[in-house]
Jmol script that loads the backbone (N, CA, C; Angstrom):
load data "model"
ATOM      1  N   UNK A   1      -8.726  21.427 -14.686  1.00  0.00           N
ATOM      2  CA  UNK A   1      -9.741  22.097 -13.901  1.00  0.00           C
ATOM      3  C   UNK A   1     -11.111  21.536 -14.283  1.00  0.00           C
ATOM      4  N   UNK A   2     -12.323  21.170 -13.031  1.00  0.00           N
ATOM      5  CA  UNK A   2     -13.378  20.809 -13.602  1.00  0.00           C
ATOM      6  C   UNK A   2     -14.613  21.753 -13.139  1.00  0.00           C
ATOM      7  N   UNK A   3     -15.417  21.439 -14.243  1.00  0.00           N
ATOM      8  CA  UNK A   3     -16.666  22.420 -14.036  1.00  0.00           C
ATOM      9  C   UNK A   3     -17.048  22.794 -12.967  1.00  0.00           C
ATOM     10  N   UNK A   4     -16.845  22.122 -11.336  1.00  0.00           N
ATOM     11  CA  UNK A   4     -16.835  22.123 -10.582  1.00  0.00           C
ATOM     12  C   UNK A   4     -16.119  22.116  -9.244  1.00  0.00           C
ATOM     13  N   UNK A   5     -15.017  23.485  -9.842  1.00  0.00           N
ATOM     14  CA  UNK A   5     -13.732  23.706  -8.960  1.00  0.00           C
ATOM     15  C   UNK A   5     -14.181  25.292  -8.001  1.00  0.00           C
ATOM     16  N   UNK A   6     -15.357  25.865  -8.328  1.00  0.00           N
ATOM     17  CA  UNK A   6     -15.572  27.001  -7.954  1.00  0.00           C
ATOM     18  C   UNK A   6     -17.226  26.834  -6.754  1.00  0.00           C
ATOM     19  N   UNK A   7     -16.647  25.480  -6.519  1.00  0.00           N
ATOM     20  CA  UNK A   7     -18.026  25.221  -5.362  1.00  0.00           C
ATOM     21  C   UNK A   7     -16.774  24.809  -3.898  1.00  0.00           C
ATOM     22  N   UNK A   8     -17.552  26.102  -2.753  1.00  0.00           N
ATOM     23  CA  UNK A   8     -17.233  26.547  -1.858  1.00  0.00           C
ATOM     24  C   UNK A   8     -18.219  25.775  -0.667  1.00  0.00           C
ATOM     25  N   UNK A   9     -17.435  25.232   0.520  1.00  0.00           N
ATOM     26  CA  UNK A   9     -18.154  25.174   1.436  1.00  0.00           C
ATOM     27  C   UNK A   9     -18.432  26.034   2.694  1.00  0.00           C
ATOM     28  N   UNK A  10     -19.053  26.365   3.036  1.00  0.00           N
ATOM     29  CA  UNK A  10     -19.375  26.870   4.585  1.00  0.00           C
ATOM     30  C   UNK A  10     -19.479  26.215   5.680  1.00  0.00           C
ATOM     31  N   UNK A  11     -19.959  24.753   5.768  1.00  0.00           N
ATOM     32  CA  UNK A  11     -20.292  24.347   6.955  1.00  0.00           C
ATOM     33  C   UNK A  11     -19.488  22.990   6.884  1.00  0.00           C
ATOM     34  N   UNK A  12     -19.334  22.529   7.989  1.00  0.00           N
ATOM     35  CA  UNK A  12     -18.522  21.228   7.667  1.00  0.00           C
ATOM     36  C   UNK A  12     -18.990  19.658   7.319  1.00  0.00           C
ATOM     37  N   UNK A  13     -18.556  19.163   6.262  1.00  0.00           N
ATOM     38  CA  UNK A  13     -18.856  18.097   6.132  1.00  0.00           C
ATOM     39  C   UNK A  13     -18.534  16.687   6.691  1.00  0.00           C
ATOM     40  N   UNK A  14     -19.601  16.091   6.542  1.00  0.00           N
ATOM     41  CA  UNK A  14     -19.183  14.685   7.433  1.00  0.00           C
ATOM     42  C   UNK A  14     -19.220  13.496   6.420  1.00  0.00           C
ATOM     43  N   UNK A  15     -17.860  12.731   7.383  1.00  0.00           N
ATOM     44  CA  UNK A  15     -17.650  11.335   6.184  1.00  0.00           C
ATOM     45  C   UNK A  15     -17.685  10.032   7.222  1.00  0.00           C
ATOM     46  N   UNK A  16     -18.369   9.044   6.776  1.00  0.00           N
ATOM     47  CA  UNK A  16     -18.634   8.341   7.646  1.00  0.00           C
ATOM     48  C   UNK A  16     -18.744   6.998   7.181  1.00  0.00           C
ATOM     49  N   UNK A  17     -17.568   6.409   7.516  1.00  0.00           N
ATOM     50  CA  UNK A  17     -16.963   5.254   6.774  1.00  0.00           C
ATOM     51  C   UNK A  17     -17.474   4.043   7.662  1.00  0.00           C
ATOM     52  N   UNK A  18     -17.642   2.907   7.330  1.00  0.00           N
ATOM     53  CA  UNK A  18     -17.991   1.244   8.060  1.00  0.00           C
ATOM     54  C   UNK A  18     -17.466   0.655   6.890  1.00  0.00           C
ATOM     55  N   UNK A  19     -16.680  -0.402   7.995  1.00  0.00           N
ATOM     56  CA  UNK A  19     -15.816  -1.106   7.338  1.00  0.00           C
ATOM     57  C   UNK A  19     -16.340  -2.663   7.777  1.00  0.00           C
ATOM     58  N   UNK A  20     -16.913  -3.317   7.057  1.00  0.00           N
ATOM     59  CA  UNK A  20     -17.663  -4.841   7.817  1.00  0.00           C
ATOM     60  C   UNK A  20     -17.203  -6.095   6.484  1.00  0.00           C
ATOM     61  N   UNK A  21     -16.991  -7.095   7.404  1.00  0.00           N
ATOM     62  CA  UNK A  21     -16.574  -8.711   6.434  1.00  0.00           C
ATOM     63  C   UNK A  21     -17.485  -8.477   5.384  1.00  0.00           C
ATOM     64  N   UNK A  22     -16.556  -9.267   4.455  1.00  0.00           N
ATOM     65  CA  UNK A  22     -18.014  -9.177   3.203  1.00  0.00           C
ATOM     66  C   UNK A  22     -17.700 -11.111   3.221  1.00  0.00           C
ATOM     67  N   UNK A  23     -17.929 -11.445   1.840  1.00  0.00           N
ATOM     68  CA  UNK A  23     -18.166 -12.920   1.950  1.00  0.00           C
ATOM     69  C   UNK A  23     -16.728 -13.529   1.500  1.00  0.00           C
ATOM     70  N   UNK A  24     -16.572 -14.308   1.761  1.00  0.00           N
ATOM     71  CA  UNK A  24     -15.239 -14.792   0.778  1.00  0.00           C
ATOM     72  C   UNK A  24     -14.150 -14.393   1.574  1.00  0.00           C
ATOM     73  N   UNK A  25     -14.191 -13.847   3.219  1.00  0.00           N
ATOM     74  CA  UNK A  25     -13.073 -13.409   3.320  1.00  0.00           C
ATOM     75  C   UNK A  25     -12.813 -11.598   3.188  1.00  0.00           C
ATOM     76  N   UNK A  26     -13.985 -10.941   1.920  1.00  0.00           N
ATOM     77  CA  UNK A  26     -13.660  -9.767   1.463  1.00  0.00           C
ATOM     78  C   UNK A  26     -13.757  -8.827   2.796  1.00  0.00           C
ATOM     79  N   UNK A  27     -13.850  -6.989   2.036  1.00  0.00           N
ATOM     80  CA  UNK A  27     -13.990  -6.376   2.726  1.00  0.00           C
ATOM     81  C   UNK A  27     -15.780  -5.421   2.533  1.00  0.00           C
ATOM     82  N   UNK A  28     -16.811  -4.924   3.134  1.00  0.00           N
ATOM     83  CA  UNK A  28     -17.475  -4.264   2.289  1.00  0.00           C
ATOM     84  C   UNK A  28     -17.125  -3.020   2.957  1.00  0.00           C
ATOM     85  N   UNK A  29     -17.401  -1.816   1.873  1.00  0.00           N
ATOM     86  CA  UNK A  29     -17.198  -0.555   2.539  1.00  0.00           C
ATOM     87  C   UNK A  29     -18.475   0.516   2.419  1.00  0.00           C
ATOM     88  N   UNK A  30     -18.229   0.379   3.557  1.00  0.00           N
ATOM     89  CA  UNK A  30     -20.551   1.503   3.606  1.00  0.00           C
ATOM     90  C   UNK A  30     -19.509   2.774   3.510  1.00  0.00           C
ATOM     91  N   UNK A  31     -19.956   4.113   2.955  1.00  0.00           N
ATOM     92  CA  UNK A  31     -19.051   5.663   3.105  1.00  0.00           C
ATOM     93  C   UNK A  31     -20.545   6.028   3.229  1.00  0.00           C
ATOM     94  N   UNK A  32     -20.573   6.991   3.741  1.00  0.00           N
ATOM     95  CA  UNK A  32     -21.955   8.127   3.781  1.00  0.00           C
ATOM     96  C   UNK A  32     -21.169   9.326   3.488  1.00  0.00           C
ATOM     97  N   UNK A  33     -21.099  10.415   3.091  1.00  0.00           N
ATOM     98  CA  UNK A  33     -20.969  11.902   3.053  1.00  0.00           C
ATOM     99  C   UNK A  33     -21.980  12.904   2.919  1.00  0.00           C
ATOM    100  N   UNK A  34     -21.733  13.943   3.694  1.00  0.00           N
ATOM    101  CA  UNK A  34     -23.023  14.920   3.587  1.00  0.00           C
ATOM    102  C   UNK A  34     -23.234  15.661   5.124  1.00  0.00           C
ATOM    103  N   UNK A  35     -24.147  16.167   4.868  1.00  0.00           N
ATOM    104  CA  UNK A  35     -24.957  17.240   4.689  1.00  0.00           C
ATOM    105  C   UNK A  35     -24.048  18.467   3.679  1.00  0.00           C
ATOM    106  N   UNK A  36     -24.922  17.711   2.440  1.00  0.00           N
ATOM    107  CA  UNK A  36     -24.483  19.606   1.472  1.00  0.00           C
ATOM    108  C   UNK A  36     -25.482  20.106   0.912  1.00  0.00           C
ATOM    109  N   UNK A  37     -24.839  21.209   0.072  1.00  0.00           N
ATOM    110  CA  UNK A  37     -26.041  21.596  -0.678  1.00  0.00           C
ATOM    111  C   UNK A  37     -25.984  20.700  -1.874  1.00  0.00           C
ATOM    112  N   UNK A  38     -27.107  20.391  -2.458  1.00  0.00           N
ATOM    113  CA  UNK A  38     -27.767  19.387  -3.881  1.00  0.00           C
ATOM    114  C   UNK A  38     -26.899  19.902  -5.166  1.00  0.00           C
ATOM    115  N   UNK A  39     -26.057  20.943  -5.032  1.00  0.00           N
ATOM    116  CA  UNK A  39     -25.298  21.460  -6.361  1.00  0.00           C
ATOM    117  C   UNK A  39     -24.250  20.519  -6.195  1.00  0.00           C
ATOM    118  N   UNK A  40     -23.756  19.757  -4.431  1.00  0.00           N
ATOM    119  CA  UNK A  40     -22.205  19.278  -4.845  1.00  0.00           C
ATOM    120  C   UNK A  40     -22.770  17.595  -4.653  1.00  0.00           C
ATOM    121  N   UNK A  41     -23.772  17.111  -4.868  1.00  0.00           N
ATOM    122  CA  UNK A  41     -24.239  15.545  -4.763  1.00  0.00           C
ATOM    123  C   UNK A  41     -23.410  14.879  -6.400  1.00  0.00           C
ATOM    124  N   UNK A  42     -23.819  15.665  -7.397  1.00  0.00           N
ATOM    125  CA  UNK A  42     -23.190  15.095  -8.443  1.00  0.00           C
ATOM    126  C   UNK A  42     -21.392  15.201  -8.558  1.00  0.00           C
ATOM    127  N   UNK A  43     -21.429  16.464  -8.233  1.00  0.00           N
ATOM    128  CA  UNK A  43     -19.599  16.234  -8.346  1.00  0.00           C
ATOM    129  C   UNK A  43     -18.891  15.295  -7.203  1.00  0.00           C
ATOM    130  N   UNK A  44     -19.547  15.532  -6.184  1.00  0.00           N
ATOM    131  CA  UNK A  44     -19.265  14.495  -4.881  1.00  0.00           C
ATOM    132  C   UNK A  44     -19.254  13.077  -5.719  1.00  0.00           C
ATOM    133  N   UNK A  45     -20.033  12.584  -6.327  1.00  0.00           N
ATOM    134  CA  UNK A  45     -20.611  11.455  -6.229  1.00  0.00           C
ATOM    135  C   UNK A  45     -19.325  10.980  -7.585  1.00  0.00           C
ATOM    136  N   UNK A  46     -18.952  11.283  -8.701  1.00  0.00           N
ATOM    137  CA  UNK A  46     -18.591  11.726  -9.711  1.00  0.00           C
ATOM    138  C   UNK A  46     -16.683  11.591  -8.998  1.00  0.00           C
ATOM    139  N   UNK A  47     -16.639  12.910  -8.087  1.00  0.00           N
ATOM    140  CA  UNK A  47     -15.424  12.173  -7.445  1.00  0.00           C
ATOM    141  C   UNK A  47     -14.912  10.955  -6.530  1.00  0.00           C
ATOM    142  N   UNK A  48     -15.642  10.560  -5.746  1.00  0.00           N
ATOM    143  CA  UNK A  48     -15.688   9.221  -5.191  1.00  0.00           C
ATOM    144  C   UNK A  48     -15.675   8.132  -6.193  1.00  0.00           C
ATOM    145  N   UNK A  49     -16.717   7.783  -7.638  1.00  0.00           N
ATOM    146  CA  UNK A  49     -16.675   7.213  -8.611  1.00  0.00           C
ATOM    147  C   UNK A  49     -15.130   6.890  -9.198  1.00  0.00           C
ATOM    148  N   UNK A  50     -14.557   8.469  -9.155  1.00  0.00           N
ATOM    149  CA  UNK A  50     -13.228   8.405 -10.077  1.00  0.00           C
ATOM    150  C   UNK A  50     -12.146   7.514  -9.068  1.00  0.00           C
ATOM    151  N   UNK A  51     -12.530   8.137  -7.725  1.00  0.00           N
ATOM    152  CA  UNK A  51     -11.214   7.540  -6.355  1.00  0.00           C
ATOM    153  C   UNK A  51     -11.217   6.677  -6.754  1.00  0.00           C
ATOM    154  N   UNK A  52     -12.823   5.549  -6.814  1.00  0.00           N
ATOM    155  CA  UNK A  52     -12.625   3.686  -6.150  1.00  0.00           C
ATOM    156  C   UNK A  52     -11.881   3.526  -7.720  1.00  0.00           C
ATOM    157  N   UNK A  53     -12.511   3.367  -8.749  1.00  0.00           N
ATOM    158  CA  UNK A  53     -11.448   3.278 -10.232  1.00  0.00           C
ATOM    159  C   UNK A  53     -10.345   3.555 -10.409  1.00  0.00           C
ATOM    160  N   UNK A  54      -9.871   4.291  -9.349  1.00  0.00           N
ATOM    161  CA  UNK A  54      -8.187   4.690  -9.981  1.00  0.00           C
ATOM    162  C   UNK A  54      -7.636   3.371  -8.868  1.00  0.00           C
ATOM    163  N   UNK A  55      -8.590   3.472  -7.524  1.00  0.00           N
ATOM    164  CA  UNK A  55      -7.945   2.437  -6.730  1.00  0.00           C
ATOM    165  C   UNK A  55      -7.963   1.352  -6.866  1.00  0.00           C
ATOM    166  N   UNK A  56      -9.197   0.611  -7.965  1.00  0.00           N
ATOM    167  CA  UNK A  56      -9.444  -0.583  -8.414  1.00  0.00           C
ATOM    168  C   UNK A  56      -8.351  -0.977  -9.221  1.00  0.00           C
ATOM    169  N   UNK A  57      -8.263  -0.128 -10.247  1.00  0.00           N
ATOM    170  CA  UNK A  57      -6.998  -0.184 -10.945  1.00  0.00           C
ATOM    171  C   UNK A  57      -5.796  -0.635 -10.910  1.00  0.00           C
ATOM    172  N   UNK A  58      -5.073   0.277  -9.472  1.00  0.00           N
ATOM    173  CA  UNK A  58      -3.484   0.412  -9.018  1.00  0.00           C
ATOM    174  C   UNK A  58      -3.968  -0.838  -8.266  1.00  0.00           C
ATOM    175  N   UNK A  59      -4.883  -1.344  -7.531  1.00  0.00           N
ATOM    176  CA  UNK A  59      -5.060  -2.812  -6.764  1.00  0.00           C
ATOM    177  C   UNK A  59      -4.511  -4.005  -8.039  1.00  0.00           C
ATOM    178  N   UNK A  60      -5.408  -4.090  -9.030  1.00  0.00           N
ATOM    179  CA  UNK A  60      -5.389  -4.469  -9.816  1.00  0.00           C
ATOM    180  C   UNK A  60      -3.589  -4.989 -10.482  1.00  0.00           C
ATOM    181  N   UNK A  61      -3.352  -3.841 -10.668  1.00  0.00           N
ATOM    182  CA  UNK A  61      -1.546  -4.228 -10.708  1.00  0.00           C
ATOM    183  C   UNK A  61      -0.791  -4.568 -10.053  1.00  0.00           C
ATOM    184  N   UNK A  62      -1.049  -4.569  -8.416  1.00  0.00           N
ATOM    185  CA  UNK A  62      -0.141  -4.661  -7.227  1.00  0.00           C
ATOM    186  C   UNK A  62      -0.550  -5.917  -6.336  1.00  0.00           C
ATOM    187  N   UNK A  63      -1.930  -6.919  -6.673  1.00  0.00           N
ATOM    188  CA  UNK A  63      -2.184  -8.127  -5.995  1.00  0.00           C
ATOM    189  C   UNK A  63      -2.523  -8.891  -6.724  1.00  0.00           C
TER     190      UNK A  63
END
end "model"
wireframe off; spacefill off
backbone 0.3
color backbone group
């Protein structure tokens, strides 16, 4: 459980992904999320951090 399991939303949030060539062939990935309140910017930000690392990771072993 993290310090930040008892933050509730009311209104709905928006995720808003672009997906454009990067160089080399790559991929770049723009995400936007939001409109919240300023209490969930750090845990937001904090969980997205943890996603791309776990996904860098399991990439990492599988290509």
């Amino acid at each position: 459980m993290s310090d930040h399991d008892d933050l509730t939303f009311t209104e709905p949030v928006h995720l808003d992904l672009e997906f454009r060539d990067g160089r080399s062939g790559g991929t770049i990935l723009h995400l936007r999320q939001g409109l919240f309140p300023a209490a969930v910017v750090v845990p937001s930000t904090e969980g997205w951090h943890s996603s791309f690392t776990r996904l860098d990771a399991l990439l990492a072993t599988t290509w």
